[in-house]
BALOBA-1460 file (C-alpha; in Angstrom, 3 decimals):
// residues 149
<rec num="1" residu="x" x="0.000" y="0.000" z="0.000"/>
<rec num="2" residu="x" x="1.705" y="3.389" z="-1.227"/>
<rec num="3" residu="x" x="2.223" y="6.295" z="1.309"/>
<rec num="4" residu="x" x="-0.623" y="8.819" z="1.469"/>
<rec num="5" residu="x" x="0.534" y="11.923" z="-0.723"/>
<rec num="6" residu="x" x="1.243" y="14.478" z="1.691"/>
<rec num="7" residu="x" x="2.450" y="18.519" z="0.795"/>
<rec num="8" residu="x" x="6.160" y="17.219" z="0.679"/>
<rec num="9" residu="x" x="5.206" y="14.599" z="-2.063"/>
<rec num="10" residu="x" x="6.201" y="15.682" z="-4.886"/>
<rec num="11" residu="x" x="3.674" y="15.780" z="-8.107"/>
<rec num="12" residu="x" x="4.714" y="13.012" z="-10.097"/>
<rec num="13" residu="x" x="2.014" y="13.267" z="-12.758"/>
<rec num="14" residu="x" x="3.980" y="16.951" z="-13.307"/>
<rec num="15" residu="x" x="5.970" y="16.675" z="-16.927"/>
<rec num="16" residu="x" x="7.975" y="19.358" z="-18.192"/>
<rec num="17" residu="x" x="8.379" y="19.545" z="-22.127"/>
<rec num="18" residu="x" x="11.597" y="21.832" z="-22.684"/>
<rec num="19" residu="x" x="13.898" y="22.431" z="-25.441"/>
<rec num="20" residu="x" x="16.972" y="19.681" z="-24.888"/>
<rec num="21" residu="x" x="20.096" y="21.467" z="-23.197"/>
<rec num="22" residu="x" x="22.670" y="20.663" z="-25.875"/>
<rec num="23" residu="x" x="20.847" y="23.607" z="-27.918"/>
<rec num="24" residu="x" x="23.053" y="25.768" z="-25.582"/>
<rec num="25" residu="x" x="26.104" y="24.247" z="-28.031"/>
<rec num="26" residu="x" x="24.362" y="25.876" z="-30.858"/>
<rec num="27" residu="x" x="23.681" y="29.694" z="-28.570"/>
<rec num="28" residu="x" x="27.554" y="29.473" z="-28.069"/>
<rec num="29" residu="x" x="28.340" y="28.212" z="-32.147"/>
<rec num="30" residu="x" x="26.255" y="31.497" z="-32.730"/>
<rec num="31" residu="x" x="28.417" y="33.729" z="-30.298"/>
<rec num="32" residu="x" x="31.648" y="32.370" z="-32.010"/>
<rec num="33" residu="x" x="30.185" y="33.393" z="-35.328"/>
<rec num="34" residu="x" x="29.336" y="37.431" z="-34.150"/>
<rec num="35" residu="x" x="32.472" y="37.669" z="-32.547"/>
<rec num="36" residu="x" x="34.063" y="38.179" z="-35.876"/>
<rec num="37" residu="x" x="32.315" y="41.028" z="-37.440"/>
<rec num="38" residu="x" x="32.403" y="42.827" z="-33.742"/>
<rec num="39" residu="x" x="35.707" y="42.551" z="-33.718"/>
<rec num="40" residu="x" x="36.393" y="43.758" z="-36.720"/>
<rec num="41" residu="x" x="33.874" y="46.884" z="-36.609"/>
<rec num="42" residu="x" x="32.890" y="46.746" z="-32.760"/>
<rec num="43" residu="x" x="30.582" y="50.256" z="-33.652"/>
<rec num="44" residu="x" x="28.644" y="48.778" z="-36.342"/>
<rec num="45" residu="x" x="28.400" y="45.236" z="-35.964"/>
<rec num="46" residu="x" x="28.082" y="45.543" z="-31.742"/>
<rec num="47" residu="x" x="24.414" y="44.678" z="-31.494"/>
<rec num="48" residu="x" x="24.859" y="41.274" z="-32.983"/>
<rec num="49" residu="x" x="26.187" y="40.372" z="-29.705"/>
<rec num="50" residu="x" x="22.578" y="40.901" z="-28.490"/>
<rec num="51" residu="x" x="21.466" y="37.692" z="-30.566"/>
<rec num="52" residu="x" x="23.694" y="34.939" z="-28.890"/>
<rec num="53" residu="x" x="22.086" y="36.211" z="-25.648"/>
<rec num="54" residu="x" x="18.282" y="35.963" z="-26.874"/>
<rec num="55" residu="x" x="19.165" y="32.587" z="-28.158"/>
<rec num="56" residu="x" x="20.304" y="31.344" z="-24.683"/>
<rec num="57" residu="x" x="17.118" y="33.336" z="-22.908"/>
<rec num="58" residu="x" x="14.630" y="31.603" z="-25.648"/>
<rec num="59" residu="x" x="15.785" y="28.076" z="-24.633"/>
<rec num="60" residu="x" x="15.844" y="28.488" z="-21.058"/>
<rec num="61" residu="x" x="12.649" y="29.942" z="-20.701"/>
<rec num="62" residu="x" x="10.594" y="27.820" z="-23.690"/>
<rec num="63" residu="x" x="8.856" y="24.821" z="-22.187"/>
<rec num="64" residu="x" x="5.452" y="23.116" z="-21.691"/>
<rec num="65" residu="x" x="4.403" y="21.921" z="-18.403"/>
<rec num="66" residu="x" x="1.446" y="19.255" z="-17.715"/>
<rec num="67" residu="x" x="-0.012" y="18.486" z="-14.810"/>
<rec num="68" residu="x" x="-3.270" y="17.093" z="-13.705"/>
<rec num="69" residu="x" x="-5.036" y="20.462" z="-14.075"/>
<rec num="70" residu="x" x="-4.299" y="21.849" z="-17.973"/>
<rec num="71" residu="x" x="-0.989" y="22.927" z="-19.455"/>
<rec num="72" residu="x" x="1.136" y="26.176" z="-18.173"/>
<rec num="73" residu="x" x="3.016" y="27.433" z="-21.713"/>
<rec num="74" residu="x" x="6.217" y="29.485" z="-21.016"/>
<rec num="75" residu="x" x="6.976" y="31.598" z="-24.159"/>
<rec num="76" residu="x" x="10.210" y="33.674" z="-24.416"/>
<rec num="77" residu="x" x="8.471" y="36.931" z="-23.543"/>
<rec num="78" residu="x" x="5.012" y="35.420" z="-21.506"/>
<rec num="79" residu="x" x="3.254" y="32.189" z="-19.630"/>
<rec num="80" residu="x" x="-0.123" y="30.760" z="-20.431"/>
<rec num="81" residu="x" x="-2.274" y="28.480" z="-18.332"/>
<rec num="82" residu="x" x="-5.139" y="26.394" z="-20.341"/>
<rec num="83" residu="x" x="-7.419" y="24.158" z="-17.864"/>
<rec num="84" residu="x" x="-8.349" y="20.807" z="-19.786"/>
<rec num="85" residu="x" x="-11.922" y="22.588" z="-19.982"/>
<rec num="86" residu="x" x="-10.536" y="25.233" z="-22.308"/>
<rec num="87" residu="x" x="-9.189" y="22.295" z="-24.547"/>
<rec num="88" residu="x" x="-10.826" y="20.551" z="-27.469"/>
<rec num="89" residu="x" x="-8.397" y="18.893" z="-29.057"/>
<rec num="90" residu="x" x="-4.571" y="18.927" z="-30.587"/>
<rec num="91" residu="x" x="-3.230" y="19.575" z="-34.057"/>
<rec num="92" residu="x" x="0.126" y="18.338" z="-35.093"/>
<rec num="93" residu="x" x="1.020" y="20.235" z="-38.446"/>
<rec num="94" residu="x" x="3.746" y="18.925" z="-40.732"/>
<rec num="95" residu="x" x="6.245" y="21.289" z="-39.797"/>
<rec num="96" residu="x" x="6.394" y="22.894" z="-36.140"/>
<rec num="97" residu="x" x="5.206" y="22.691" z="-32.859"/>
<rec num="98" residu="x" x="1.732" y="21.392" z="-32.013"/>
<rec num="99" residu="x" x="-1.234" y="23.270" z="-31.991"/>
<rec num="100" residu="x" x="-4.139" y="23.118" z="-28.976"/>
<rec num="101" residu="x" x="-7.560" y="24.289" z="-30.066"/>
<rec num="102" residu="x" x="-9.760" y="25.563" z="-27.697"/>
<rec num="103" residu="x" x="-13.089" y="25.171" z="-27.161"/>
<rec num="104" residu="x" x="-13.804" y="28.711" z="-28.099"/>
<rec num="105" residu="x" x="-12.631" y="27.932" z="-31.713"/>
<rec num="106" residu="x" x="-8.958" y="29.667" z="-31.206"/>
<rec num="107" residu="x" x="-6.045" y="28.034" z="-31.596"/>
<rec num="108" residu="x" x="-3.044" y="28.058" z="-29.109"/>
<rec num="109" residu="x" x="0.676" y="27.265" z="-30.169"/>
<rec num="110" residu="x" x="2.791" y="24.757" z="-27.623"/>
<rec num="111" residu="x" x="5.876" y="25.387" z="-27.413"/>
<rec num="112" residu="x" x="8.394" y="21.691" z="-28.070"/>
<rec num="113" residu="x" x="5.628" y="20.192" z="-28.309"/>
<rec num="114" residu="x" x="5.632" y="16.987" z="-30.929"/>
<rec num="115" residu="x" x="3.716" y="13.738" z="-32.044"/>
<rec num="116" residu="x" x="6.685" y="11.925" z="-30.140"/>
<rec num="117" residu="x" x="5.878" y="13.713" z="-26.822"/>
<rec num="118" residu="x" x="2.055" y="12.047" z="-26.385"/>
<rec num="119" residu="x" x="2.846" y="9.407" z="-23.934"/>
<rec num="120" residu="x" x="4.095" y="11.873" z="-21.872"/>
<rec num="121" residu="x" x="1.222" y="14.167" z="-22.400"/>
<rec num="122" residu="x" x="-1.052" y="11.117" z="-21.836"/>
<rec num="123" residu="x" x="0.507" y="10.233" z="-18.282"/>
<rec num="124" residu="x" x="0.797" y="13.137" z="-16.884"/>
<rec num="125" residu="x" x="-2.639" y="14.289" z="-17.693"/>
<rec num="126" residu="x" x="-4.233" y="11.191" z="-16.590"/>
<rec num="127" residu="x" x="-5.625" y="9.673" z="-19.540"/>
<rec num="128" residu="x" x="-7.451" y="13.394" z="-20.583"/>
<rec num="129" residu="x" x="-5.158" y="13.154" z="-23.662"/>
<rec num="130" residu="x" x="-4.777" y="9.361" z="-25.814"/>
<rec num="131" residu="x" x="-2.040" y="7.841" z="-26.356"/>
<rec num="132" residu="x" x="-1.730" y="6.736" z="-29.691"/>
<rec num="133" residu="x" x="0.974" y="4.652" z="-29.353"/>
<rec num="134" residu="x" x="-0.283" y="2.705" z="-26.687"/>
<rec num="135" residu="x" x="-3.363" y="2.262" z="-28.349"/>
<rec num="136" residu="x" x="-1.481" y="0.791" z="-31.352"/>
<rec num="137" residu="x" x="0.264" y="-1.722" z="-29.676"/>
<rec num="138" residu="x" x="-3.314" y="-2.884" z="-27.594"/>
<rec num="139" residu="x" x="-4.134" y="-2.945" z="-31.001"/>
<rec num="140" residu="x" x="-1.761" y="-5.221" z="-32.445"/>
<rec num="141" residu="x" x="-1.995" y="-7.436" z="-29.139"/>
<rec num="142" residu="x" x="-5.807" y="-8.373" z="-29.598"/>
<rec num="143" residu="x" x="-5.243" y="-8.076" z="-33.800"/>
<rec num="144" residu="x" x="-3.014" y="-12.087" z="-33.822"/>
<rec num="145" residu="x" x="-6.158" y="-13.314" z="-31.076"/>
<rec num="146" residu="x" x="-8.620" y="-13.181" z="-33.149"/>
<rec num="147" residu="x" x="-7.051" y="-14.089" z="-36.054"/>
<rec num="148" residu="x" x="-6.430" y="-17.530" z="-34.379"/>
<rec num="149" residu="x" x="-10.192" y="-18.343" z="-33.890"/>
């Protein structure tokens, strides 16, 4: 029989979709890059130093975050909570992160979001979202059964 949660047990339904650390390689590829024109014309080409910095900002702060009561969307300049209420559904385009439309026909963007990350999406929000993978491979258990009789 499992402990009774308590206010020091931590949430373990709680996923956090974020951008994968190693991007930081890339933020400091990009700061090699400007260093050259600054150095060569620090008054004109000065600003670019700016972009190496936004880079690092954009993938620290960029995540998704589920829990048992909606999503909370960090952007690079704002959050966003969505209760499962204000959810009707997901759209996965070809290209890009997915896409949450809302009940009151808008559309929401979340940020890393993928196909790939559903089972996690699917645990931690208790079943609210399908996992299509899962489902698949139910699927192809109960698909060779009755087959055989």
């Amino acid at each position: 029989m499992p402990p009774r949660p308590s206010s020091h047990t931590p949430n373990t339904s709680r996923q956090v979709i974020r951008i994968s650390p190693l991007a930081y390689i890339g933020c400091a590829f990009l700061l090699f890059a400007v260093t050259f024109p600054v150095f060569g014309w620090p008054l004109a080409f000065g600003w670019l130093l700016i972009a190496p910095i936004v880079a690092c900002i954009w993938v620290a702060r960029l995540r998704t975050t589920v829990t048992e009561e909606g999503l909370e969307l960090r952007y690079l300049a704002g959050t966003r909570k969505l209760a499962w209420s204000e959810i009707a559904g997901f759209r996965f385009p070809d290209r890009g992160w997915a896409r949450a439309a809302l009940v009151d026909g808008g559309e929401v963007r979340l940020p890393v979001v993928t196909f790939d990350r559903l089972p996690q999406i699917s645990e931690a929000s208790r079943g609210r979202v399908p996992d299509p993978y899962a489902a698949q491979a139910a699927a192809e258990e109960e698909g060779p059964r009755e087959s055989e009789q």
